[in-house]
N, CA, C and O atoms as a CHARMM CRD file, in Angstrom:
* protein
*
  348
    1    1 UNK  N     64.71100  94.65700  91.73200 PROA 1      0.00000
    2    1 UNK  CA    64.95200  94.61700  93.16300 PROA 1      0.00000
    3    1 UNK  C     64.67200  96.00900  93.71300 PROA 1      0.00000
    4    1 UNK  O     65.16600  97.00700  93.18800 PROA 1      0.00000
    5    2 UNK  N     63.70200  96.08000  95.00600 PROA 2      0.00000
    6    2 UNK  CA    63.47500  97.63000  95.00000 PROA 2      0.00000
    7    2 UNK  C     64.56100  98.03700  95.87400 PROA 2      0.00000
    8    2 UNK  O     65.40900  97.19200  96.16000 PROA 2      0.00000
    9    3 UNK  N     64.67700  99.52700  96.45900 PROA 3      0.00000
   10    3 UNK  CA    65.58100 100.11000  97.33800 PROA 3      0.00000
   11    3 UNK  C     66.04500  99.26700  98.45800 PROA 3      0.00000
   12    3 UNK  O     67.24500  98.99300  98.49900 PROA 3      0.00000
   13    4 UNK  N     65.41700  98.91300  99.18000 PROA 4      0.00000
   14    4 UNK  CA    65.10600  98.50300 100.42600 PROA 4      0.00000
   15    4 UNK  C     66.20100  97.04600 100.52100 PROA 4      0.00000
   16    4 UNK  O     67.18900  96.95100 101.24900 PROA 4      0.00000
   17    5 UNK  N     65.67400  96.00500  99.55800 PROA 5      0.00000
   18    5 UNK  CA    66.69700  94.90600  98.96600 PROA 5      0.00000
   19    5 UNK  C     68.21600  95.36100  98.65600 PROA 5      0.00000
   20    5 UNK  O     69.29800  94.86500  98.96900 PROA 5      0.00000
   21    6 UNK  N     67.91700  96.32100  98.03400 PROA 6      0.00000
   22    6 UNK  CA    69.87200  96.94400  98.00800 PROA 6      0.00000
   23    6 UNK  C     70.50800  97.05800  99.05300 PROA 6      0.00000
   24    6 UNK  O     71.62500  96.57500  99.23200 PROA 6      0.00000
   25    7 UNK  N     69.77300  97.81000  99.98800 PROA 7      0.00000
   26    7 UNK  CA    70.21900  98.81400 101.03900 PROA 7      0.00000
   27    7 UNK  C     70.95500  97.17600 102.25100 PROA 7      0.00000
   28    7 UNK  O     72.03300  96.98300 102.81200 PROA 7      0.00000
   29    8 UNK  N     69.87400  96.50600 102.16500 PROA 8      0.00000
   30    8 UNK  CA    70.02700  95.54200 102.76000 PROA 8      0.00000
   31    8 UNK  C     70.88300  93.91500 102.08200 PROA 8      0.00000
   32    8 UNK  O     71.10500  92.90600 102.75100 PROA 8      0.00000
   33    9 UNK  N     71.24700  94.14900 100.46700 PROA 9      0.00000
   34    9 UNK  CA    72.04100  93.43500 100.18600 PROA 9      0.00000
   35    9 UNK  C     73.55700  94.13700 100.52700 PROA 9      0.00000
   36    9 UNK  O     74.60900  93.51600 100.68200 PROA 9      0.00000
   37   10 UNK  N     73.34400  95.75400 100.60400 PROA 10     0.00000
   38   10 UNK  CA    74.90400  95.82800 100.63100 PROA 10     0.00000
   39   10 UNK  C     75.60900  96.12300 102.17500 PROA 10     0.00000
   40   10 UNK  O     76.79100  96.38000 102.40300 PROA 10     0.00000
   41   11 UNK  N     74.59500  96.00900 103.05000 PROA 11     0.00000
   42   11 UNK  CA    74.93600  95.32400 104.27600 PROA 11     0.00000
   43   11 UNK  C     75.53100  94.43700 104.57400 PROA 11     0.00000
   44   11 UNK  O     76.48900  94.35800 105.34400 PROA 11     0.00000
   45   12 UNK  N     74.94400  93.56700 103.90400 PROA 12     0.00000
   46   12 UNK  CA    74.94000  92.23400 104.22300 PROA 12     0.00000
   47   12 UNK  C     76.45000  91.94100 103.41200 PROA 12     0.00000
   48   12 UNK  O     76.88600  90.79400 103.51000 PROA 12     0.00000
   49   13 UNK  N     76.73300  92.29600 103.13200 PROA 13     0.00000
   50   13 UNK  CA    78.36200  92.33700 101.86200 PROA 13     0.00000
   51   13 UNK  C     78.86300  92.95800 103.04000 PROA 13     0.00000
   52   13 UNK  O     79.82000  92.27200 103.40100 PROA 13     0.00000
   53   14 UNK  N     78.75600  93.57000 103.54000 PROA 14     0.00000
   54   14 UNK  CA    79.84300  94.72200 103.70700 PROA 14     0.00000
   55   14 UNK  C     81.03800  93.89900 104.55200 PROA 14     0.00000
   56   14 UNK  O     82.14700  94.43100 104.49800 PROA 14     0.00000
   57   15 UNK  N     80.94300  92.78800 105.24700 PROA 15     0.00000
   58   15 UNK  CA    82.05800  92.46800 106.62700 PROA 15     0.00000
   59   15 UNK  C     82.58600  91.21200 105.54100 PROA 15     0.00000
   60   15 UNK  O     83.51200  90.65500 106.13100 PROA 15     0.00000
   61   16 UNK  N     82.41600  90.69100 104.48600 PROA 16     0.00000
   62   16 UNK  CA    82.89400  89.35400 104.23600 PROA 16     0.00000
   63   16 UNK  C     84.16100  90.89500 102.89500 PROA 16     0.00000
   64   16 UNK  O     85.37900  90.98100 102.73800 PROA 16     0.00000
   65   17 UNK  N     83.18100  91.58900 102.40200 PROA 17     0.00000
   66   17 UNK  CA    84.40400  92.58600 101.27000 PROA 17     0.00000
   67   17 UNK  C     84.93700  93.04100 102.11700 PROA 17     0.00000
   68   17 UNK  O     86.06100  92.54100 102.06700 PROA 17     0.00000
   69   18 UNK  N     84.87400  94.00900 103.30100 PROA 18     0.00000
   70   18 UNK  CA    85.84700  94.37200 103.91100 PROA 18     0.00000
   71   18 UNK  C     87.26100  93.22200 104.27100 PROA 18     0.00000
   72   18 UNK  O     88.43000  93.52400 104.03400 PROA 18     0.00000
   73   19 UNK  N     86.88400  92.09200 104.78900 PROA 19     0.00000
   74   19 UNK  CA    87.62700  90.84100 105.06000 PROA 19     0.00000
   75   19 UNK  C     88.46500  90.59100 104.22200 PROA 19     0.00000
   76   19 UNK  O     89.65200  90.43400 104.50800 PROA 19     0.00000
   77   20 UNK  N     87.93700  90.50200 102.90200 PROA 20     0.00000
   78   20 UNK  CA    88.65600  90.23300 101.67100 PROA 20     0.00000
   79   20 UNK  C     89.84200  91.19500 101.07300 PROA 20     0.00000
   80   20 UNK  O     90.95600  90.97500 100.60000 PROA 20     0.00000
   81   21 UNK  N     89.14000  92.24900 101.29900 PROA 21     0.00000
   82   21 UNK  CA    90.30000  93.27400 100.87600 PROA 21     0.00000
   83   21 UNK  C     90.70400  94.26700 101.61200 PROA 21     0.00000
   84   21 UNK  O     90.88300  95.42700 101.24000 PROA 21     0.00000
   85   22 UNK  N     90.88300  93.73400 102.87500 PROA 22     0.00000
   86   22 UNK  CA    92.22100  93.48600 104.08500 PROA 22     0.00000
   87   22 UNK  C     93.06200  92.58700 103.89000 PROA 22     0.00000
   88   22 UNK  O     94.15800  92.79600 104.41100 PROA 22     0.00000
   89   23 UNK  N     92.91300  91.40900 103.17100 PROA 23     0.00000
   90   23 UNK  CA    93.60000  90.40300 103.00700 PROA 23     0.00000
   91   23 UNK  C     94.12800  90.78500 101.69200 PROA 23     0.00000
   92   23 UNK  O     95.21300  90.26100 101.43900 PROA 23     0.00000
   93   24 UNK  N     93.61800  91.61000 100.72800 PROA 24     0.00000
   94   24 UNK  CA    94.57400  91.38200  99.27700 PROA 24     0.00000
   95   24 UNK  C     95.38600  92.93000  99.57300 PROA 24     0.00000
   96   24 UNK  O     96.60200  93.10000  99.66300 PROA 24     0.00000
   97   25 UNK  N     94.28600  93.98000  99.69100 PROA 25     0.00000
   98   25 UNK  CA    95.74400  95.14400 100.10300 PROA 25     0.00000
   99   25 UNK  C     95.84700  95.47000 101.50000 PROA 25     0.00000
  100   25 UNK  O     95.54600  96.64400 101.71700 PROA 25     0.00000
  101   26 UNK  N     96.21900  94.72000 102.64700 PROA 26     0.00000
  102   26 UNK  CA    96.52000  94.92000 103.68700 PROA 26     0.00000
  103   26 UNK  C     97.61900  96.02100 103.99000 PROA 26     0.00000
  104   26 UNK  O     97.59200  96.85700 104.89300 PROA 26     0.00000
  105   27 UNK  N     98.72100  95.79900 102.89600 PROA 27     0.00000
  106   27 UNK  CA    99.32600  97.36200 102.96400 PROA 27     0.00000
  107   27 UNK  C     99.57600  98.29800 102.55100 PROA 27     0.00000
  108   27 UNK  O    100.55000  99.01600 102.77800 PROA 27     0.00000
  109   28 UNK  N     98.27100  98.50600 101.51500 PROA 28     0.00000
  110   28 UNK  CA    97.71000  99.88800 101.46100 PROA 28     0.00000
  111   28 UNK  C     97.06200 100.51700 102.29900 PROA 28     0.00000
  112   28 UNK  O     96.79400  99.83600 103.28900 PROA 28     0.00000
  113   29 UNK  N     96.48500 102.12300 102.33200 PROA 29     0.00000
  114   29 UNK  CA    95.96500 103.04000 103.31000 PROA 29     0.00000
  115   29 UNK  C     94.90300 102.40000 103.69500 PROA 29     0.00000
  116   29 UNK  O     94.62500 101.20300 103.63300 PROA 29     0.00000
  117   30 UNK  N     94.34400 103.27800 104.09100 PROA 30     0.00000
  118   30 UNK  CA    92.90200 102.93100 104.62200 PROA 30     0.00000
  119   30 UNK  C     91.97900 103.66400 103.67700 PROA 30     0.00000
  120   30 UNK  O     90.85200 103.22300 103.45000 PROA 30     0.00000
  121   31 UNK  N     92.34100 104.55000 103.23400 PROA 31     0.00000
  122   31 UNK  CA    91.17700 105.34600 102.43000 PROA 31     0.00000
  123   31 UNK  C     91.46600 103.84600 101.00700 PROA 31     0.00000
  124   31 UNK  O     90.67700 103.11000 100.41500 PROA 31     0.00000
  125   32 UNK  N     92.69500 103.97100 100.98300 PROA 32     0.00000
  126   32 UNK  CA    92.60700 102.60000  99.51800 PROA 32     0.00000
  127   32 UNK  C     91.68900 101.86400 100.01600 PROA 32     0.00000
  128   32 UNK  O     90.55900 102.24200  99.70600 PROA 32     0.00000
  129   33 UNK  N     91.73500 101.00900 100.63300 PROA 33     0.00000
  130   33 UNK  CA    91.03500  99.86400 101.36700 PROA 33     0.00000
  131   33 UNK  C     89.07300  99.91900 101.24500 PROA 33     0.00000
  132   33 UNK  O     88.20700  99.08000 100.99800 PROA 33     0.00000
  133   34 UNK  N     89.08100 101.20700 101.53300 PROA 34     0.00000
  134   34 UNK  CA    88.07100 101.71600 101.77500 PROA 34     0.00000
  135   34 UNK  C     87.15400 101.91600 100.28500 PROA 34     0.00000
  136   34 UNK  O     86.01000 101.60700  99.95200 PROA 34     0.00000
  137   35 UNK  N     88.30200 102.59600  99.60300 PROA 35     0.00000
  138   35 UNK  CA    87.45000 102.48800  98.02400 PROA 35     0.00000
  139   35 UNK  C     87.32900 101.57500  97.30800 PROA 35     0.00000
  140   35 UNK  O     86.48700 101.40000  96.42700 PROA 35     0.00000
  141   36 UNK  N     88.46200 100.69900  97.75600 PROA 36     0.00000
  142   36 UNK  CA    88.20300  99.23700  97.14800 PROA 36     0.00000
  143   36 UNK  C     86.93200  98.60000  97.63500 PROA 36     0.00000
  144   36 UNK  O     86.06700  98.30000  96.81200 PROA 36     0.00000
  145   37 UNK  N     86.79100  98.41100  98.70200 PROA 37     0.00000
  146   37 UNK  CA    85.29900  97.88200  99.43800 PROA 37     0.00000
  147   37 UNK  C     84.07400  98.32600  98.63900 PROA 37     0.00000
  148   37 UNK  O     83.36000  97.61600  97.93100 PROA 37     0.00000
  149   38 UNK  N     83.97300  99.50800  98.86200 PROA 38     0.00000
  150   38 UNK  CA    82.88000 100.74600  98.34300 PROA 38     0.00000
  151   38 UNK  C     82.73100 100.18700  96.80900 PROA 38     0.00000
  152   38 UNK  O     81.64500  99.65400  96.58300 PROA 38     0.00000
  153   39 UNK  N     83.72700 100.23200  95.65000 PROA 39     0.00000
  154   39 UNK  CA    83.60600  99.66900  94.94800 PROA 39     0.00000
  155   39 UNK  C     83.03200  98.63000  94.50500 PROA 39     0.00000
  156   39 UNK  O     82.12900  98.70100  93.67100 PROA 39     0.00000
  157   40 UNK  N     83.59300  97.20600  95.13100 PROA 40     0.00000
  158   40 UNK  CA    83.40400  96.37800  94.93400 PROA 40     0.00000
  159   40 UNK  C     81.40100  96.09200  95.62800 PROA 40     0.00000
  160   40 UNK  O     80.62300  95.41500  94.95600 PROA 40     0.00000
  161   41 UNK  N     81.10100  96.54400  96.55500 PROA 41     0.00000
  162   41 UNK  CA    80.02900  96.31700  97.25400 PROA 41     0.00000
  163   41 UNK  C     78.99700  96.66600  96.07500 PROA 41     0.00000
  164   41 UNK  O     78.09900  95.90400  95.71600 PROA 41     0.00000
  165   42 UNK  N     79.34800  98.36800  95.33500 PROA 42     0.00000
  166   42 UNK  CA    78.19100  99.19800  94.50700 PROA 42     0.00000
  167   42 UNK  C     78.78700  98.41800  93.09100 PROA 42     0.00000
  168   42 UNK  O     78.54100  98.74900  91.93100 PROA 42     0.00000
  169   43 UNK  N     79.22700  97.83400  93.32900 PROA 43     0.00000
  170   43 UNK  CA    79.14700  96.70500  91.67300 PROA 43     0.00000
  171   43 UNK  C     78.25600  95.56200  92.12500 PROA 43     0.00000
  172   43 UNK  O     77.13900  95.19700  91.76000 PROA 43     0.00000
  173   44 UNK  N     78.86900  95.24200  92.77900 PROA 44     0.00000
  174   44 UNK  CA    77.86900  93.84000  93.70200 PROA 44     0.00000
  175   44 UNK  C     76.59300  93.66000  93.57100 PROA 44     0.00000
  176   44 UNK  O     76.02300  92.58800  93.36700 PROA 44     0.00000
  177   45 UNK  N     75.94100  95.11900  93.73300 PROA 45     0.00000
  178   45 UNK  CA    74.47400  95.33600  94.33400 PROA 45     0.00000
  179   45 UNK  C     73.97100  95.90300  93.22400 PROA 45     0.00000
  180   45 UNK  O     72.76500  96.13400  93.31000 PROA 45     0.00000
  181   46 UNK  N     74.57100  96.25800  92.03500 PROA 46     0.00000
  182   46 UNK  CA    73.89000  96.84500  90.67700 PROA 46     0.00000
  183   46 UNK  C     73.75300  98.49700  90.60400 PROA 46     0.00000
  184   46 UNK  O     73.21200  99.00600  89.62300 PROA 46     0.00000
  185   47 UNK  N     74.36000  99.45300  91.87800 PROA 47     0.00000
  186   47 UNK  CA    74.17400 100.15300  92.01600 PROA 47     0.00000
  187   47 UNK  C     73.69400 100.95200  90.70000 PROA 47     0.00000
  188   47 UNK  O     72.59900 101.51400  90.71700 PROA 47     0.00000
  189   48 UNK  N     74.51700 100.99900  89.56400 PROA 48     0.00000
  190   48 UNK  CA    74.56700 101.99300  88.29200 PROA 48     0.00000
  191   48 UNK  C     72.98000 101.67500  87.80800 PROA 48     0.00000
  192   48 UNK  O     72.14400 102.54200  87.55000 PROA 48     0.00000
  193   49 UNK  N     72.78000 100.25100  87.75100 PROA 49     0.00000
  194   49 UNK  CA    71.80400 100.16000  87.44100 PROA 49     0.00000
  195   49 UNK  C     70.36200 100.58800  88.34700 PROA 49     0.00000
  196   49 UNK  O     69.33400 100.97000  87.78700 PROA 49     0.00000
  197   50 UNK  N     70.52000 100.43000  89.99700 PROA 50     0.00000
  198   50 UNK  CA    69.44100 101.04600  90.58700 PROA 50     0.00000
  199   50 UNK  C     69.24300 102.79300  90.11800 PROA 50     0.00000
  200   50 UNK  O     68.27400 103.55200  90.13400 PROA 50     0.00000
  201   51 UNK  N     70.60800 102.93900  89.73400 PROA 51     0.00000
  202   51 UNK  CA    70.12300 104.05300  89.66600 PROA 51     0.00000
  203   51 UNK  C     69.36700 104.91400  88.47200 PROA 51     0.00000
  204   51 UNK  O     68.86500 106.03800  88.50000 PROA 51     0.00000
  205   52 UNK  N     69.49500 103.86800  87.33500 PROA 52     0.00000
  206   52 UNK  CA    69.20200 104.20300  86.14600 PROA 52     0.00000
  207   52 UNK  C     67.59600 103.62000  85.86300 PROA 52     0.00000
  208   52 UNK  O     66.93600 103.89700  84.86100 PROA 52     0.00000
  209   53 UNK  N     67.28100 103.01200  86.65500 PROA 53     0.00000
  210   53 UNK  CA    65.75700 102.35500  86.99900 PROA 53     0.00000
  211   53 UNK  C     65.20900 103.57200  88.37000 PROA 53     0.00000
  212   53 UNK  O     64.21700 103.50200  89.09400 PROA 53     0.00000
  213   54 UNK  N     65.90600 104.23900  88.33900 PROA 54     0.00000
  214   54 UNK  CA    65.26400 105.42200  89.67900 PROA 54     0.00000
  215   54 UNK  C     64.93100 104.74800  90.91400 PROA 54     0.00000
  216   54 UNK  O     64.00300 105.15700  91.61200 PROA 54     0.00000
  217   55 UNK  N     65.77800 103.52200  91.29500 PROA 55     0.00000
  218   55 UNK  CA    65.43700 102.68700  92.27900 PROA 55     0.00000
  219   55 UNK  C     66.14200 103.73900  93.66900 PROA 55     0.00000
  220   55 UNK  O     65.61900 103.85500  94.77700 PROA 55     0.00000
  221   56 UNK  N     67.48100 104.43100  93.19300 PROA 56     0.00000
  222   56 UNK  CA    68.21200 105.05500  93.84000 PROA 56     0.00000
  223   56 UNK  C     68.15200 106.27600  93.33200 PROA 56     0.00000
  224   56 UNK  O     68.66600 106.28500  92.21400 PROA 56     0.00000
  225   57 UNK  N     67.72900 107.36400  93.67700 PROA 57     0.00000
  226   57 UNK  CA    67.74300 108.74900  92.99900 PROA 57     0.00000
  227   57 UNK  C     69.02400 109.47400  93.41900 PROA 57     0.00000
  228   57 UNK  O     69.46800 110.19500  92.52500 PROA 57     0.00000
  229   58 UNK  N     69.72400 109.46200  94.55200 PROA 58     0.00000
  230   58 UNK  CA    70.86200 110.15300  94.85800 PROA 58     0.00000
  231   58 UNK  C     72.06600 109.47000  95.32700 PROA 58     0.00000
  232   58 UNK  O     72.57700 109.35300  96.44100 PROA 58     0.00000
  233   59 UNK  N     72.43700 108.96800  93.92100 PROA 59     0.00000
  234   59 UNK  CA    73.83700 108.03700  94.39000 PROA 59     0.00000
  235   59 UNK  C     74.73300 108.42900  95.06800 PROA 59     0.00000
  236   59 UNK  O     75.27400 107.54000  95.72600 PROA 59     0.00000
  237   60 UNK  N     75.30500 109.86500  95.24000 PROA 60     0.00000
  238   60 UNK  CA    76.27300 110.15200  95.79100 PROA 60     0.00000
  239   60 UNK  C     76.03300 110.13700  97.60600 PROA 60     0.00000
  240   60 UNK  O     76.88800 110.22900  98.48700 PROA 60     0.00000
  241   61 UNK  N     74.62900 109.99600  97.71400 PROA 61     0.00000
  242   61 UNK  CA    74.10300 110.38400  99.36700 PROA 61     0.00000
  243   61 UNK  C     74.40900 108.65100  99.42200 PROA 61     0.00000
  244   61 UNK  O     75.24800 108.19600 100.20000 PROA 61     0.00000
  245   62 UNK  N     73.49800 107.65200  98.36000 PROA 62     0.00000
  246   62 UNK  CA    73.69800 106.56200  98.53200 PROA 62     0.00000
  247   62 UNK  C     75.40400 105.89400  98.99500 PROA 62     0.00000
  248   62 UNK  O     75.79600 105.18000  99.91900 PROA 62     0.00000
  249   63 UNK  N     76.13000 106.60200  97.74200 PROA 63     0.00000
  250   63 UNK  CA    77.23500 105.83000  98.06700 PROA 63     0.00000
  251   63 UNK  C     78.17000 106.06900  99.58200 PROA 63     0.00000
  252   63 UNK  O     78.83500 105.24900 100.21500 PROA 63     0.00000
  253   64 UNK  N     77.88600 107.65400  99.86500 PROA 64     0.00000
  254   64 UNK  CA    77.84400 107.75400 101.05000 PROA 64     0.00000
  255   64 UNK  C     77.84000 106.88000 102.19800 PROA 64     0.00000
  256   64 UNK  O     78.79700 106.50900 102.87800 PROA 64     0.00000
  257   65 UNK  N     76.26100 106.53200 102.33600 PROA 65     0.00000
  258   65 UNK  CA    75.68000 105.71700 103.06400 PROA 65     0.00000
  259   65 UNK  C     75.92800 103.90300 103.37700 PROA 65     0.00000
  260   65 UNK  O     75.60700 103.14700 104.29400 PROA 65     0.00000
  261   66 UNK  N     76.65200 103.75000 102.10500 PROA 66     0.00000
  262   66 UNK  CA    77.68700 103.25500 102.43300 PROA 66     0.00000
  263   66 UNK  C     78.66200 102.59100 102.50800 PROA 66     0.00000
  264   66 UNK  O     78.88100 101.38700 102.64300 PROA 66     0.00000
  265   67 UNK  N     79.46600 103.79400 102.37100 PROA 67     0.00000
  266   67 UNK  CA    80.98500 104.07300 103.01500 PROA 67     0.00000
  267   67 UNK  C     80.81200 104.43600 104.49400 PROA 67     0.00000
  268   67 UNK  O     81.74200 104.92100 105.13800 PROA 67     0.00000
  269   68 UNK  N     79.57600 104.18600 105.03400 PROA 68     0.00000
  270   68 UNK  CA    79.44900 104.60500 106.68100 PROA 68     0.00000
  271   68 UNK  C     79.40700 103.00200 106.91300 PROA 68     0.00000
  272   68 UNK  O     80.27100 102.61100 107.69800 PROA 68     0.00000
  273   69 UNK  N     78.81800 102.30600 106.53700 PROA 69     0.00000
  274   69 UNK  CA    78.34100 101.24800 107.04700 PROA 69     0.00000
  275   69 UNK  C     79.89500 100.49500 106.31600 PROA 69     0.00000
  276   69 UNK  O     79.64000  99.29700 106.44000 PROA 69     0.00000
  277   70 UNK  N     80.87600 100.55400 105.85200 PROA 70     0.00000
  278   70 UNK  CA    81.89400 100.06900 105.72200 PROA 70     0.00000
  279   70 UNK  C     83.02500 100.49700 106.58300 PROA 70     0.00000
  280   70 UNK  O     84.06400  99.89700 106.85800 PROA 70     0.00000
  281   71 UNK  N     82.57600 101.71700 106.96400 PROA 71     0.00000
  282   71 UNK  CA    83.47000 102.49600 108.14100 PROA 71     0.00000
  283   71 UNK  C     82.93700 101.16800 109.66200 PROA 71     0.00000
  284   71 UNK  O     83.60500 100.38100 110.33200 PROA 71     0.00000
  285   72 UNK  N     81.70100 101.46300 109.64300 PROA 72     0.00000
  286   72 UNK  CA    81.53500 100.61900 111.07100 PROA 72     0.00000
  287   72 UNK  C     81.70900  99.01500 111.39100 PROA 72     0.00000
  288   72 UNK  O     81.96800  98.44500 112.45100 PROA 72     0.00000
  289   73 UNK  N     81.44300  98.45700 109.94300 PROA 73     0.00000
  290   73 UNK  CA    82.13200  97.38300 110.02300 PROA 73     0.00000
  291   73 UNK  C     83.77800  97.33800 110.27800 PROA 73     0.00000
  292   73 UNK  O     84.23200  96.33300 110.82400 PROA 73     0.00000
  293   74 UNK  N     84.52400  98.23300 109.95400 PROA 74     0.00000
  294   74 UNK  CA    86.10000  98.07500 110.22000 PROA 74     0.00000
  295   74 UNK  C     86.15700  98.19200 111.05700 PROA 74     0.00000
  296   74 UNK  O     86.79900  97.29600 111.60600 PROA 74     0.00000
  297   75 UNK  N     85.49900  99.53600 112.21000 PROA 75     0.00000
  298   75 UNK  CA    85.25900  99.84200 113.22500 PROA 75     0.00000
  299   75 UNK  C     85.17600  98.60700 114.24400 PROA 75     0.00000
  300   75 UNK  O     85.89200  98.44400 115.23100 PROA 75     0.00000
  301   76 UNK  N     84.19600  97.81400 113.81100 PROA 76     0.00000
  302   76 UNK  CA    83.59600  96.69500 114.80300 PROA 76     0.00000
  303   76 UNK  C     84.79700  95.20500 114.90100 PROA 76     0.00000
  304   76 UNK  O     85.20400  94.48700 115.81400 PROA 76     0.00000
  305   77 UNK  N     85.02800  95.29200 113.35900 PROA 77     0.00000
  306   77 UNK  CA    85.95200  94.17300 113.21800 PROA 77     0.00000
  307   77 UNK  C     87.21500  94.38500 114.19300 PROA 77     0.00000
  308   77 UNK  O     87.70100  93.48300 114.87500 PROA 77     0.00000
  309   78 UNK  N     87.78100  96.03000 114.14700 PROA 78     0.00000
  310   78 UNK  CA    89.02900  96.47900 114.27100 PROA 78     0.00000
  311   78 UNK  C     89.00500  96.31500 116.35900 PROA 78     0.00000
  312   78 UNK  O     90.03500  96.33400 117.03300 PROA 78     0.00000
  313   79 UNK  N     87.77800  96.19100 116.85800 PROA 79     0.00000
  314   79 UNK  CA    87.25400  95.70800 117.86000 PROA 79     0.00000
  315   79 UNK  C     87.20800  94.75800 118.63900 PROA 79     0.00000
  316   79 UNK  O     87.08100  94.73400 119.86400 PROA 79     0.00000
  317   80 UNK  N     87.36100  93.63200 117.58800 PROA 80     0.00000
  318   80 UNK  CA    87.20300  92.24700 117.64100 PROA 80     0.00000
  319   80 UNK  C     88.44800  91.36700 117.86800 PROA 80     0.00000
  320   80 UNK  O     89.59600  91.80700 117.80400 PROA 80     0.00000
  321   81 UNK  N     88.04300  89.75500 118.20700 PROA 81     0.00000
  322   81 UNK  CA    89.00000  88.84100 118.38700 PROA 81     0.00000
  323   81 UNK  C     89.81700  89.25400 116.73200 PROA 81     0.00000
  324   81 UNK  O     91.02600  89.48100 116.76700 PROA 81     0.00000
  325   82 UNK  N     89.08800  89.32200 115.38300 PROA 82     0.00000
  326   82 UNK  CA    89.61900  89.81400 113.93800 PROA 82     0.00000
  327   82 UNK  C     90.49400  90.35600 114.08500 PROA 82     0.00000
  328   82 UNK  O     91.39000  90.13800 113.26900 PROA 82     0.00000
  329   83 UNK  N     90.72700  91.25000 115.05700 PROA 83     0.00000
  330   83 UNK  CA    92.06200  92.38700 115.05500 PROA 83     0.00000
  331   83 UNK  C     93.08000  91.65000 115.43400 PROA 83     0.00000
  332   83 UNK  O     94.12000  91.85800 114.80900 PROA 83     0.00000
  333   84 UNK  N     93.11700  90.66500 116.45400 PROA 84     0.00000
  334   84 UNK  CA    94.56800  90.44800 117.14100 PROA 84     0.00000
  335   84 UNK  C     94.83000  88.74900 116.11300 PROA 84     0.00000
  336   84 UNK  O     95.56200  87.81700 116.44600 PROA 84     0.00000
  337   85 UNK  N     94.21200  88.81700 115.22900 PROA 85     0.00000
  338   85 UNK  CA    94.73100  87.71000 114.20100 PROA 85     0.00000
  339   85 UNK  C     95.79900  88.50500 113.00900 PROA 85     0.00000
  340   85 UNK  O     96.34500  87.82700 112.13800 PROA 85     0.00000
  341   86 UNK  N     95.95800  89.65900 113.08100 PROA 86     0.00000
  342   86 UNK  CA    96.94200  90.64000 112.47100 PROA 86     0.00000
  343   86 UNK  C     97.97700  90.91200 113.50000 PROA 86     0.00000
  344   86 UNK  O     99.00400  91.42800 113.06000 PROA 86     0.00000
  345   87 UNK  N     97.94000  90.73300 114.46700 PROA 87     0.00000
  346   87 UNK  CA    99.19800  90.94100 115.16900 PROA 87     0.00000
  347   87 UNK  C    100.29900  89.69700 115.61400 PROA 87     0.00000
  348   87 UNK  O    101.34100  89.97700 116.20800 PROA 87     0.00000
């Protein structure tokens, strides 16, 4: 799978894992929450392995990249009709 397929499979993850694990540690932090996502997304997508095929040369910019795009999904959700189903 080249770069491009990742980048865009772990998009595409990012609002159904965030969902999910709001629902299992809802009351843990946010940084928890957050590494749990991140986690679960760069297992998802094979990350270790893109990177060991040089599909990904700089995992740490990668994993970065995102933990942004998991930031803006909370962001967007935390936005949303999603939010006031927690209150």
């Amino acid at each position: 799978m080249n770069f491009l397929s990742k980048l865009l499979q772990g998009i595409s993850l990012a609002p159904s894992v965030v969902n999910g694990i709001e629902g299992l540690l809802g009351a843990k932090s946010g940084s928890d929450k957050k590494s749990a996502a991140l986690n679960f997304v760069q297992s998802a997508i094979s990350v270790t392995d893109a990177v060991s095929n040089k599909q990904i040369v700089d995992e740490s910019k990668f994993s970065d990249g995102l933990g942004k795009v998991i930031d803006g999904v909370v962001a967007c959700l935390n936005a949303s009709v999603w939010a006031k189903k927690a209150n």
